[in-house]
N, C-alpha and C positions, 0 to 999 in steps of 0.2 A: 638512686638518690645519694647525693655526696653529704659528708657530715662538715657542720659549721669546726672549723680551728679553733675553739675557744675552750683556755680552761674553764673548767667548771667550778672552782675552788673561786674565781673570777667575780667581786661583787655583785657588778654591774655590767650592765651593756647599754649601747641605745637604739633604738628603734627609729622607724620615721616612714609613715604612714599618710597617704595623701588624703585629705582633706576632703570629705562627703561633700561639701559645701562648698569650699571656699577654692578647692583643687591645691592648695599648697603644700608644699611639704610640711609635716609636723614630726617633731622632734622630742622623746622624749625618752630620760634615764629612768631604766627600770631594773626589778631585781629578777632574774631567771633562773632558772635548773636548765639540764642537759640531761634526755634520755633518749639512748641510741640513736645520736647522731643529731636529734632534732632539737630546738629550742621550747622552752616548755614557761608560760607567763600564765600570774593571775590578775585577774582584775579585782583592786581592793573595792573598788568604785563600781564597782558590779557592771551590767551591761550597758550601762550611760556613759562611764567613761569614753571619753573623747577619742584615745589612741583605739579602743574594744571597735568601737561603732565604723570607727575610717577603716580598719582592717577589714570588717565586714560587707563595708562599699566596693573598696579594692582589695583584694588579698595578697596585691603584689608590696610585698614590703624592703627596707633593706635594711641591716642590722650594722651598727658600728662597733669597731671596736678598737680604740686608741686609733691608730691611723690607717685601719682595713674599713673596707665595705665589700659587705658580701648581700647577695641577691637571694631573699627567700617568700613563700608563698606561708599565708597564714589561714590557717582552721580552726574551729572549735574543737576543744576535747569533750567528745558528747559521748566516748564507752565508757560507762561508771567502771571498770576495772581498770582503765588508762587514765579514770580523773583523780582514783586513790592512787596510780603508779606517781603523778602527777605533784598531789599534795605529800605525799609521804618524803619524795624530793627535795619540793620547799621547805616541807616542817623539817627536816636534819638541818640544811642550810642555813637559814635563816630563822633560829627562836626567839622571840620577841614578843609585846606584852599586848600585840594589837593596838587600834586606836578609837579610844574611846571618843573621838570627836565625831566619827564617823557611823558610831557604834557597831565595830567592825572588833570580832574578838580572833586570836590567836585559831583558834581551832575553824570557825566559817572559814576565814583567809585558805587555810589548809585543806579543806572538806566543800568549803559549798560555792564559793565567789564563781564566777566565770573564767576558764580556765582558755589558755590560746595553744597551738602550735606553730612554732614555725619551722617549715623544712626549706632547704636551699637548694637554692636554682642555679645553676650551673651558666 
């Protein structure tokens, strides 16, 4: 398995996942971690998020970043020791107050939402 080029210090990334439904590509910027090698997402929007559910149709995804594209396969993080390797990650990176529209608090974000991998395809 080859590891994604991306710094990790790196906001954002985007993704783009084909479409359960509709077969089209979707497009969207998200916030990620990096561990050993692999890309590591959570879903605020739990398992109904749109980008979570096409991943889970197709696993075949491909990650942008500024002007690369690279080819990766996406999983669940379902070992609760790889889903706190996971959150522990994002909580360094990214602390912020959650959102309460959603009622989605800092620590669920961290600990409980739906968590992804993505490893790259060569």
């Amino acid at each position: 398995m080859s590891s994604f080029p991306i710094d990790p210090a790196r906001e954002c990334i985007d993704i783009v996942t084909r479409g359960r439904r509709s077969g089209r590509d979707h497009r969207v910027e998200i916030w990620f971690g990096v561990i050993d090698g692999r890309i590591c997402l959570l879903s605020g929007n739990g398992p109904r998020a749109d980008w979570f559910r096409n991943a889970f149709h197709d696993e075949n995804v491909r990650v942008i970043v500024d002007d690369q594209e690279f080819l990766g396969r996406a999983h669940e993080v379902t070992d609760p020791d790889e889903r706190r390797r996971v959150g522990s990650v994002m909580r360094a990176k990214y602390p912020w107050e959650g959102d309460p529209s959603i009622g989605l608090t800092f620590d669920a974000w961290c600990d409980d939402v739906p968590a992804l991998w993505i490893s790259r395809v060569e």
